[in-house]
RODRENVEX-143092 format. One record per residue: z, x, y of N, C-alpha, C in turn. Coordinates in steps of 0.001 Angstrom, whole numbers, padded with zeros to 6 digits, always signed. Layout:
% RODRENVEX-143092
ZXYZXYZXY...
% end
This chain:
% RODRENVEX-143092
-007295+028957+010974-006066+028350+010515-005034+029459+010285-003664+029538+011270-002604+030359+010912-001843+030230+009502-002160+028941+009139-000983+029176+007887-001617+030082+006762-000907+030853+006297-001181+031583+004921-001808+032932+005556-001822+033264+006506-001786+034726+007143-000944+035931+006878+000160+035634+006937+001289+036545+006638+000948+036490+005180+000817+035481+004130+000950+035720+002752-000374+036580+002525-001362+036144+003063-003023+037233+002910-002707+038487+003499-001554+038819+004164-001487+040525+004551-000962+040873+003866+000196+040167+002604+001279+041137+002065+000269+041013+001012-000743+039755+000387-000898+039931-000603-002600+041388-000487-003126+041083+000570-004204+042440+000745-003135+043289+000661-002226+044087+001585-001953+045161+001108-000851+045752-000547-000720+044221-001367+000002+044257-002885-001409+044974-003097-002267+044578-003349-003750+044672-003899-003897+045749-004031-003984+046501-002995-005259+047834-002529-004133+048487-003123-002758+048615-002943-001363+049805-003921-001615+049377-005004-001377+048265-005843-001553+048085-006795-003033+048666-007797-004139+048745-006907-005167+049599-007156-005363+051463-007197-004189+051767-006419-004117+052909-006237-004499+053057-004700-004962+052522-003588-005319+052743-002502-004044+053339-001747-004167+054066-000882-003298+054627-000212-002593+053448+000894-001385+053686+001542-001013+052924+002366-002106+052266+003617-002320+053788+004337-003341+053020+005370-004301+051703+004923-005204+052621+003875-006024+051102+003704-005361+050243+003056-004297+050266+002554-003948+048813+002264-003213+048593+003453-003253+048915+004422-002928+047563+005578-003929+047642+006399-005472+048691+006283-006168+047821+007057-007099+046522+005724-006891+046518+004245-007247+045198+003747-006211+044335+003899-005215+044544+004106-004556+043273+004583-004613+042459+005734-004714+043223+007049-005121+042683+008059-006132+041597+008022-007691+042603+007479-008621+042390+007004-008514+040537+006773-007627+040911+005306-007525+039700+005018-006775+038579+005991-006261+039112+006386-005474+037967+007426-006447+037367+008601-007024+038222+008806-008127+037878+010023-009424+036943+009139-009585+037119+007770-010646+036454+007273-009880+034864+007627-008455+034722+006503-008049+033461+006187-008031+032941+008076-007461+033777+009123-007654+032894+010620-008642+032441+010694-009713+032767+010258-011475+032280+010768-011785+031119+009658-010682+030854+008735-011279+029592+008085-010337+028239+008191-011189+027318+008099-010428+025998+007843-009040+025815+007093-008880+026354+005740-008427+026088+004763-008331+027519+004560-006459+027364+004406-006216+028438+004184-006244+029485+002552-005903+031133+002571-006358+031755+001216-007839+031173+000581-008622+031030+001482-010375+030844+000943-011026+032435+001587-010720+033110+001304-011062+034652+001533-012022+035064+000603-013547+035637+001444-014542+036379+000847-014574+037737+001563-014803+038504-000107-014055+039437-000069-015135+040126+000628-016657+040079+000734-017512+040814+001410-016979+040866+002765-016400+039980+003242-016236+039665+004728-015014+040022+004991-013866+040553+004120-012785+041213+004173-012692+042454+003804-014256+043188+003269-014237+044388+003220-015033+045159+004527-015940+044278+005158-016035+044141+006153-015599+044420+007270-014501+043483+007129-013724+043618+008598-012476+044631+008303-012079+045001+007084-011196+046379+006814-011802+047229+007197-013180+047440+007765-014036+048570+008064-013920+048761+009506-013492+047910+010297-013254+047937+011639-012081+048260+011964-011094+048016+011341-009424+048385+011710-009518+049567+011627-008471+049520+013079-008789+050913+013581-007320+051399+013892-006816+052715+013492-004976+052840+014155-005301+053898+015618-004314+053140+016054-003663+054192+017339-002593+055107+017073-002571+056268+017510-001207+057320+017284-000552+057147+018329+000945+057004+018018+001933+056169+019308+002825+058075+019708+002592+058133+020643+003171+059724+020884+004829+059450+020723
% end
């Protein structure tokens, strides 16, 4: 489900700053999170094992 995607990226990466996390990882837990809430029915039902998870896979490219 797309809706509430954009709000699960701004609100993963409020989170991880608000924790002290550095920029990068707070946008790969935001992603994270955005890709959890796509894989569910009903949107903002995000587990966080499965969004720490998949923050573990985001990966950056360096754009020359």
């Amino acid at each position: 489900n797309p809706i509430g995607c954009g709000d699960c990226l701004c609100a993963g990466i409020a989170a991880t700053l608000a924790d002290g996390g550095d920029v990068l990882s707070a946008i790969k837990f935001g992603m994270a999170a955005a890709a959890d809430n796509l894989r569910s029915l009903l949107p903002a039902r995000l587990d966080r094992t499965k969004v720490d998870a998949l923050a573990a896979t985001v990966a950056f490219d360096q754009i020359a």
